[in-house]
FIKOLZA-1660 file (N, C-alpha, C; in steps of 0.1 Angstrom, whole numbers, plus 5000, padded with zeros to 4 digits):
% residues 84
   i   px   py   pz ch aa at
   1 1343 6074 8932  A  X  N
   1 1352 6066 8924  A  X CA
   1 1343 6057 8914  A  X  C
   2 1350 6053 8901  A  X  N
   2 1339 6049 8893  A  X CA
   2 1337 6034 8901  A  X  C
   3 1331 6027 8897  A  X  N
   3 1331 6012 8899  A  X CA
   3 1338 6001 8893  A  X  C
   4 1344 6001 8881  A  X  N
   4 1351 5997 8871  A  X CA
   4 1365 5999 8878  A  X  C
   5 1370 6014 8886  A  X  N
   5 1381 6015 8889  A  X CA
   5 1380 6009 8905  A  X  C
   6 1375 6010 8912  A  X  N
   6 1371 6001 8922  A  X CA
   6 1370 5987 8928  A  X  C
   7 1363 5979 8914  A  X  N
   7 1362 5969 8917  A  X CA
   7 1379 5964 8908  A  X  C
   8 1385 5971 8900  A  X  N
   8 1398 5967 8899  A  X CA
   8 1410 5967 8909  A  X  C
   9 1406 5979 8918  A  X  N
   9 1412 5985 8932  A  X CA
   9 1413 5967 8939  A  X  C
  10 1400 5966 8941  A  X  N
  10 1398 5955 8948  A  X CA
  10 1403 5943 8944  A  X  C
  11 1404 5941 8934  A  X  N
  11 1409 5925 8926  A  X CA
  11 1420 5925 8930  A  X  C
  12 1427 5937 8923  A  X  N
  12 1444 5936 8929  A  X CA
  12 1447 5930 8942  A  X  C
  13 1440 5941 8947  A  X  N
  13 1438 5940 8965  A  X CA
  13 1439 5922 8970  A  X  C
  14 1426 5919 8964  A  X  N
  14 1424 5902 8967  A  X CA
  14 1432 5891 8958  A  X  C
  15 1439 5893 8947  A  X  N
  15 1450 5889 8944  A  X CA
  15 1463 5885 8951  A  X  C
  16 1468 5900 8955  A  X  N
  16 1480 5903 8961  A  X CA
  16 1474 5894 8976  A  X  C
  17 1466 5893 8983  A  X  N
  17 1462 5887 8994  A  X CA
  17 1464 5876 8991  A  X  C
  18 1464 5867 8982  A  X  N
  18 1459 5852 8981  A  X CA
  18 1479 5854 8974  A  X  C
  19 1482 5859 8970  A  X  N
  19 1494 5857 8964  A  X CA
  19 1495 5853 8949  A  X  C
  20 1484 5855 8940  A  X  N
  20 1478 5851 8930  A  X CA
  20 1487 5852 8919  A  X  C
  21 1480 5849 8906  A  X  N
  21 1487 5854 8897  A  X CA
  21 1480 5871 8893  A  X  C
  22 1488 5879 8889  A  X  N
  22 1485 5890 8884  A  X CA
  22 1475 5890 8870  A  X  C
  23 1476 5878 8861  A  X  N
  23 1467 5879 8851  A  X CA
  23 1458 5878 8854  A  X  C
  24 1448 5870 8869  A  X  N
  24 1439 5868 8865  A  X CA
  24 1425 5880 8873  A  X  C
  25 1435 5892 8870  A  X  N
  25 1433 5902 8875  A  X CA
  25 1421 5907 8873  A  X  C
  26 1417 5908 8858  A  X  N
  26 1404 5909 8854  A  X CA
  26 1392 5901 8852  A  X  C
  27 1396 5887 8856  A  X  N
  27 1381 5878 8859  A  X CA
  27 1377 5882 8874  A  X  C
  28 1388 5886 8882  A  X  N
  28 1386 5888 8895  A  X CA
  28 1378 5900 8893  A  X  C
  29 1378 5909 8887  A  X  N
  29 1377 5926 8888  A  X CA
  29 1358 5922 8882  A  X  C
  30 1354 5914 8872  A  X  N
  30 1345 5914 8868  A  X CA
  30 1337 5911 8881  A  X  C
  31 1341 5900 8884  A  X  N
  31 1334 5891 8896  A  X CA
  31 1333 5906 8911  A  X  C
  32 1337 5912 8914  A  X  N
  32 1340 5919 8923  A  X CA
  32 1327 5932 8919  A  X  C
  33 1330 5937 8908  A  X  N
  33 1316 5945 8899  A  X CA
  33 1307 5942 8901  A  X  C
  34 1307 5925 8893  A  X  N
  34 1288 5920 8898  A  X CA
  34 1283 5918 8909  A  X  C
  35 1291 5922 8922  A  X  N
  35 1288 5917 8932  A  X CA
  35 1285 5931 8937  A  X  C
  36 1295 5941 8932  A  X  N
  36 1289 5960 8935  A  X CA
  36 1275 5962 8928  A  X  C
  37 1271 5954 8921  A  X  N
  37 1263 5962 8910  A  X CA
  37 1251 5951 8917  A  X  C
  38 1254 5941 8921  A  X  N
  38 1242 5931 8926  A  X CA
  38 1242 5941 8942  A  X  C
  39 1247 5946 8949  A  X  N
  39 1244 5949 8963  A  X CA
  39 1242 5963 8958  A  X  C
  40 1244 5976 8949  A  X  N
  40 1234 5982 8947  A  X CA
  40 1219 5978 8945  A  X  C
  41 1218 5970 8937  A  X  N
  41 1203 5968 8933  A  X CA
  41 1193 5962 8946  A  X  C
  42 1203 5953 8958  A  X  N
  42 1196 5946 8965  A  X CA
  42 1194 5963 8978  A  X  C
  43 1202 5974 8979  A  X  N
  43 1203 5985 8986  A  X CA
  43 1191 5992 8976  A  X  C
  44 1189 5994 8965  A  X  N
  44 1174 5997 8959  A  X CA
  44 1163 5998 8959  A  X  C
  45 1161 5985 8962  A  X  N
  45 1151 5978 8967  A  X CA
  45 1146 5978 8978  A  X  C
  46 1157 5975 8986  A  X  N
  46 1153 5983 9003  A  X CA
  46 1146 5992 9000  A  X  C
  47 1156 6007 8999  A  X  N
  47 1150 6018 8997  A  X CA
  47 1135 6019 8993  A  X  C
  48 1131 6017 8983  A  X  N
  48 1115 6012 8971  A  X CA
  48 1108 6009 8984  A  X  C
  49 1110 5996 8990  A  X  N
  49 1106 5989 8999  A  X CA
  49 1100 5999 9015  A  X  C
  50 1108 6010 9020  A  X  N
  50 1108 6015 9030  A  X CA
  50 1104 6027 9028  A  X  C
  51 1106 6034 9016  A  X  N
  51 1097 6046 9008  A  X CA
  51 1081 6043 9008  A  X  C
  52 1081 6031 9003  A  X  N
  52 1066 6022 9004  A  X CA
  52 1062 6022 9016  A  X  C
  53 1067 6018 9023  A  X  N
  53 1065 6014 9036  A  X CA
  53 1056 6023 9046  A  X  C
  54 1068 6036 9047  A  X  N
  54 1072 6048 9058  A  X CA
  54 1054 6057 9052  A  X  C
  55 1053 6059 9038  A  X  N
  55 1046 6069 9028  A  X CA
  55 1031 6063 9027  A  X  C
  56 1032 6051 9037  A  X  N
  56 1016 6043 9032  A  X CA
  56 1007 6052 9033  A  X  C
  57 1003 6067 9041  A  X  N
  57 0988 6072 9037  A  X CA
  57 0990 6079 9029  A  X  C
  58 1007 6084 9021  A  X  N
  58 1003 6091 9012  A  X CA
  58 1011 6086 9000  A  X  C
  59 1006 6076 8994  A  X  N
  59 1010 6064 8982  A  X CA
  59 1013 6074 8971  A  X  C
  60 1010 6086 8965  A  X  N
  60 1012 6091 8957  A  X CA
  60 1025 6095 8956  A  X  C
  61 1028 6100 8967  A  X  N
  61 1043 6106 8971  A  X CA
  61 1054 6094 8972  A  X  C
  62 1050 6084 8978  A  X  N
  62 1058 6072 8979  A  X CA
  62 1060 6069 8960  A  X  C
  63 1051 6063 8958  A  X  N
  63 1055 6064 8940  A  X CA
  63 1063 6073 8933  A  X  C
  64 1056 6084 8933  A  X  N
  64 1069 6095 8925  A  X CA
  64 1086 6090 8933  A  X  C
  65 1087 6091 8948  A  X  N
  65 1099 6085 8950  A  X CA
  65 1104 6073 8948  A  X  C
  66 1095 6059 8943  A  X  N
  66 1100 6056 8938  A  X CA
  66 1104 6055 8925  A  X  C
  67 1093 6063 8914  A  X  N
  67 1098 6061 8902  A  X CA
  67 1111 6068 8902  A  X  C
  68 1112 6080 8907  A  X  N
  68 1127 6085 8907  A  X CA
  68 1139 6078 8906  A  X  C
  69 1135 6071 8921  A  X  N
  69 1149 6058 8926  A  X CA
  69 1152 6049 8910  A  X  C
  70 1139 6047 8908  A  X  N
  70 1141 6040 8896  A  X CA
  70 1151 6044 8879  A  X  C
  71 1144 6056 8878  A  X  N
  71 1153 6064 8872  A  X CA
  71 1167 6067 8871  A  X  C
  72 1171 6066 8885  A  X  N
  72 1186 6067 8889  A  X CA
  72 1194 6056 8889  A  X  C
  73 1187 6046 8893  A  X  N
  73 1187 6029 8892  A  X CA
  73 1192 6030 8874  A  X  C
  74 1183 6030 8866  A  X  N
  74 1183 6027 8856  A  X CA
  74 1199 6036 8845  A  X  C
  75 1197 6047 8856  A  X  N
  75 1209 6055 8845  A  X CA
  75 1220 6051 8851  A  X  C
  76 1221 6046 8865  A  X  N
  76 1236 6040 8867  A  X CA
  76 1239 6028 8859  A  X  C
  77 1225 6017 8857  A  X  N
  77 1228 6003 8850  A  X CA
  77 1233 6006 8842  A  X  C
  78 1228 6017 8830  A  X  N
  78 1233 6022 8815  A  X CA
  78 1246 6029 8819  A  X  C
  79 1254 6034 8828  A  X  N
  79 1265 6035 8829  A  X CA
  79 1274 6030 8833  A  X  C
  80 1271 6021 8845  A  X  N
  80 1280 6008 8842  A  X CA
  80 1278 6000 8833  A  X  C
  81 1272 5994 8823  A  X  N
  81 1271 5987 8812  A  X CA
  81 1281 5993 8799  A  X  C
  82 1281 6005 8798  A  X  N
  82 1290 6011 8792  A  X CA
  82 1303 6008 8791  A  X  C
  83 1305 6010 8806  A  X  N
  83 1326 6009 8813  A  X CA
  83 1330 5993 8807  A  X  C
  84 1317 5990 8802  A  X  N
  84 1324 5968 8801  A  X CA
  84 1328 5973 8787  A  X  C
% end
């Protein structure tokens, strides 16, 4: 599911919970995004971190896996940046 539709899924969701108003549907939906798109990046980094880690006698291989991660990292940023 995209993230845009997700973190909308969710606002509603925590609106309707709190009994809110319905308009303020989409500051909630932003706020709910930066918080997917910050716990991707901090789940990233793990990753980076344990690739590193696990791969220490053979650093070559650990790099290529992370530049990858990074790659993928990067084309999701540029496609959630997009959906705003």
């Amino acid at each position: 599911m995209p993230i845009d539709k997700l973190a909308a899924e969710a606002a509603n969701e925590i609106i309707s919970a709190l009994g809110g108003d319905a308009a303020k549907a989409a500051d909630v939906s932003r706020i709910v995004e930066k918080a997917l798109v910050a716990a991707m990046r901090d789940t990233h980094s793990s990753y980076v971190n344990v690739v590193n880690h696990c791969c220490g006698a053979d650093q070559d291989l650990a790099h290529k896996i992370a530049d990858e991660l990074k790659h993928k990292q990067d084309a999701l940023v540029a496609n959630l940046s997009s959906m705003r």
